[in-house]
Phi, psi and omega in degrees: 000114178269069158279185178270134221273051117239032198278151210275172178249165189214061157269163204051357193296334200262318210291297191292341160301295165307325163283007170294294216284349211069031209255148199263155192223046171253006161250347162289331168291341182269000168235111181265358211216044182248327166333313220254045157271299180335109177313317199296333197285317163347290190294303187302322172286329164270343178286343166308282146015264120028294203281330177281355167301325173282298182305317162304330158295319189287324191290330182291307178298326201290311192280317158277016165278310186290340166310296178308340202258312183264178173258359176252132179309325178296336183278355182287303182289357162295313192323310192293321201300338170270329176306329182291298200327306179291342144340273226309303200289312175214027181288326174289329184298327189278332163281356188266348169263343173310270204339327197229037177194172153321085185311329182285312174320334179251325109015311161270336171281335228265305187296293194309314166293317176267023126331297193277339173310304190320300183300334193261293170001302188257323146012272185289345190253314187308293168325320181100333208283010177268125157232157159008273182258046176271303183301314179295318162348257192303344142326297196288343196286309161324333157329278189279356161286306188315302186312311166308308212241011157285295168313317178290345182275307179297323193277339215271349182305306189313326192288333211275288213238151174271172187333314189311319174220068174287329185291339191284306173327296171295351164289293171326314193297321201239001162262329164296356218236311174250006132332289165268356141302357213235355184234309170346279221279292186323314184307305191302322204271308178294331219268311159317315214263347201253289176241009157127159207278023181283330186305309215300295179329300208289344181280323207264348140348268172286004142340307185257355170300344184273336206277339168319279235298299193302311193304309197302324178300294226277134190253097178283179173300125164299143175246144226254160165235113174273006176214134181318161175301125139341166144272152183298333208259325192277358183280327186301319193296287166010258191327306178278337178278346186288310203292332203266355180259020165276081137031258175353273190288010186281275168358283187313307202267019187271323176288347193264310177329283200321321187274310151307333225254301192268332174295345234252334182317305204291314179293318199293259209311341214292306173322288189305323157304321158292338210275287193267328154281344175233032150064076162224181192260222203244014160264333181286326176310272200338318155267355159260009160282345172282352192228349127341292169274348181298321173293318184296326163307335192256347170292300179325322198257344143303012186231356143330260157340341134273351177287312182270030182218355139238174169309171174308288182304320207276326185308318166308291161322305197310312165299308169284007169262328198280348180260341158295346164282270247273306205265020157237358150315325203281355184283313171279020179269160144255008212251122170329306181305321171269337169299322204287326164320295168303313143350286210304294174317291164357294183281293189307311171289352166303290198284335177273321164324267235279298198309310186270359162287328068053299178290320188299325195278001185284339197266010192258332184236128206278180195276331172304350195253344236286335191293332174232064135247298149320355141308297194302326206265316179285323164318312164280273194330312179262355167289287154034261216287317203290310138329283186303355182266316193282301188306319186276335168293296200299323186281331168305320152320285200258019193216339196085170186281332197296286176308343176269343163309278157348291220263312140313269186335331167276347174279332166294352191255348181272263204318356145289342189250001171271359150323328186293317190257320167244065175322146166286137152296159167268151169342005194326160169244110161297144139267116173232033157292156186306146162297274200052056133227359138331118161253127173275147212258179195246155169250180172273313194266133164292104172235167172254187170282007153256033200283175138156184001310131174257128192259114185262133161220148174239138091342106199228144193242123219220129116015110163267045154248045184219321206282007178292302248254337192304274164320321179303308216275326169301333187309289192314327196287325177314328174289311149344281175283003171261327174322316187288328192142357187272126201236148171038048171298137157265093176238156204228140159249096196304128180263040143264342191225059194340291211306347187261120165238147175231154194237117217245147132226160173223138152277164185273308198247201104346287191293350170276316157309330184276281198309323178267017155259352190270328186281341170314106176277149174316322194275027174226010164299307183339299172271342167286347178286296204292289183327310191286320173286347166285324188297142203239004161285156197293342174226166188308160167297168176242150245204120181250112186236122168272096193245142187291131154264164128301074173274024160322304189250031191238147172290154170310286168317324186285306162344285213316289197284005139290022194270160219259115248228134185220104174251132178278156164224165177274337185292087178305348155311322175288345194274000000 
């Protein structure tokens, strides 16, 4: 798949979606190779296969091109730093559209476009006419083909295999992906030494034509929309109010920062490190990007097995000390034989880190939101690296490589002690399929799906020895409901009636008051079950939908009968 040869891997992510469900997955993990009974998943995987082999050449060319061409060390490390940014940059606008459009569609522009970047790429290396930043262009431009094409490339397995056998699929994804990191990169290093880095460009070229060809075939299922698309600005909005009132994914991704920012040293820098510590060329840079990834192939396949013998949090620290070892053996080495080891620790806590943040936020988010909370989460995670590709270049300028090595390790051994304050949840299984005991309710009033504001109050009638226990559970709803889409929650105490509360919110439209009820998940029943059990009235609460007039610009008569249209309903199910 010609994503960025440092793109996070996502095994085990469906696997743990599924035992939310109960489903037993121990015979789909002893058989991993049951996908590529799929014809499409087949076709795909190898044409992915195929194509990460390219994109790991063209990064070898790319980096050892820019040693030749500037004179500053810090423009060696742009190279990664451009490829990370547009992650950083537009991965949420990309996750709100995986969420609201075709994936396979996009999926085919995301390949297309960095086809012809590619094709221009070597153009210009061919040509003589690449300079530094020229070089950086198409990096970055190359970037934003990733960036587009992650989120729909991570959501789109399901589409591929049936349910049963995602975990496996995904596993299958990220072991082809350090497959050719673990091969790539060496290939890539002879292939600069041999005919120069214009070969390396014209290869991850022709790189993308079979996975074009295989997009262009597959016809996935359609899925019916019973309600329109967001618009990119209001999906966006979405997207950061679900992440910013989620706990959790907040966690991962202040760590996924921390870890990209330091982890990145071993990549940003690799060139210079082949270069000036262990004095080799541009076949030795490939390999040791190659035993980079041979540890990562070996993280993929460790992390079934460490998941079930630590916690969430101890595996992360353990991965982040352990990369803070390595990548300060790689600062005092000179010796090949000691870097490619550390290297090698290095690629397995690379792949064991980022995989298990990656699970958390899928088991963090229900799937209407899930493509830009991954989005939101690669945002940290390649701002991260993208900053740190920058910094560590810069600390090489004033320090060498050795002390910007050092100095990584000690920010990574901080982002092991930011653990203290901010813990990974454990691996818990949500059920975070839709509730769907919502019903739209029916009105009096002719509205459209832009009509609104619509203004909600519930009524609740509450003991006061209950209302201690009452509030706490309000909290939790207020957060729930501002996650979902619910604006300016309120909650009243009527002062004539202690036992009467009321709980006020509003939506902007009609179809949004429809849409943020529909986003209510099984595991957020809970609290709504606790409340409706606190109420101490002979009928259910009541539950009042409103929509606001203006009668300033209204006829008189109409004003009247434009006031504010109040239906009670009975149904607890409505609450």
């Amino acid at each position: 798949m010609p994503v960025d040869p440092h793109a996070q891997p996502v095994e085990d992510v469906a696997a743990a979606d599924l035992a939310s469900e109960g489903i037993d997955l121990s015979s789909e993990r002893s058989s991993p190779f049951v996908p590529l009974q799929q014809p499409i998943f087949r076709k795909v995987w190898f044409a992915s296969l195929a194509s990460n082999f390219g994109g790991l050449i063209q990064a070898v060319g790319a980096s050892w091109m820019m040693t030749s061409i500037a004179a500053s060390p810090d423009m060696v490390a742009l190279v990664q730093a451009s490829t990370t940014l547009p992650v950083m940059l537009f991965s949420l606008a990309a996750g709100a559209v995986s969420d609201n459009y075709d994936r396979r569609k996009i999926m085919l522009t995301a390949q297309g476009f960095m086809f012809v970047v590619s094709i221009a790429l070597a153009v210009f290396s061919w040509s003589g006419l690449i300079t530094p930043w020229w070089l950086l262009t198409f990096t970055f431009l190359i970037g934003c083909g990733t960036a587009l094409n992650n989120p729909a490339w991570q959501s789109s397995v399901g589409d591929m295999v049936p349910r049963r056998d995602v975990p496996a699929a995904v596993t299958l994804n990220s072991v082809a992906f350090n497959i050719a990191r673990s091969v790539g990169p060496a290939i890539g290093g002879a292939i600069v030494a041999a005919a120069g880095a214009f070969a390396a460009f014209a290869i991850n070229a022709l790189s993308y034509i079979a996975l074009i060809a295989v997009l262009a075939r597959w016809q996935p299922p359609k899925v019916e929309r019973l309600l329109p698309r967001e618009t990119l600005w209001i999906a966006m909005g979405a997207g950061l109010r679900y992440v910013a009132m989620s706990p959790n994914i907040r966690s991962v991704i202040l760590r996924a920062f921390a870890f990209g920012f330091g982890g990145i040293v071993a990549l940003a820098l690799l060139p210079l490190i082949a270069r000036d510590l262990i004095q080799g060329g541009p076949l030795i840079f490939g390999v040791l990007l190659g035993a980079f990834g041979v540890g990562a192939v070996g993280g993929a396949f460790m992390s079934a097995r460490l998941r079930r013998l630590l916690t969430t949090e101890a595996l992360v620290r353990m991965t982040f000390v352990a990369f803070a070892v390595s990548v300060a053996l790689i600062a005092v080495s000179t010796s090949l034989w000691l870097t490619m080891p550390a290297l090698c620790v290095g690629g397995a806590c690379w792949v064991l880190t980022l995989s298990t943040f990656n699970a958390t936020v899928q088991l963090s988010a229900p799937r209407w939101v899930v493509g830009r909370s991954l989005a939101l989460y690669q945002m940290g995670a390649f701002g991260g690296m993208a900053i740190g590709s920058w910094a560590w270049g810069r600390a090489v300028l004033h320090y060498g490589t050795e002390q910007a090595l050092l100095m990584a390790a000690v920010i990574l051994l901080v982002g092991a002690a930011l653990g203290l304050r901010y813990a990974l949840p454990p691996l818990e299984a949500l059920n975070l399929d839709p509730l769907s005991r919502w019903r739209e309710p029916k009105v009096a009033v002719d509205i459209e799906p832009r009509s609104g504001p619509v203004i909600v109050t519930i009524e609740y009638l509450i003991h006061e020895e209950d209302v201690v226990v009452f509030l706490n559970a309000m909290a939790e709803r207020r957060r729930i409901r501002r996650r979902d889409g619910a604006r300016h929650w309120t909650l009243l105490r009527d002062l004539t009636n202690a036992e009467l509360w009321i709980e006020r919110y509003d939506s902007p439209t009609w179809v949004e008051y429809i849409r943020q009820n529909q986003r209510v998940t099984q595991a957020d029943a809970e609290i709504g079950d606790r409340v409706r059990a606190l109420h101490k009235g002979e009928n259910p609460p009541v539950v009042h939908r409103m929509i606001e007039r203006q009668t300033g610009s209204l006829p008189r008569v109409a004003a009247v009968q434009a006031q504010m249209i109040t239906e009670s309903l009975s149904d607890p199910r409505s609450v």
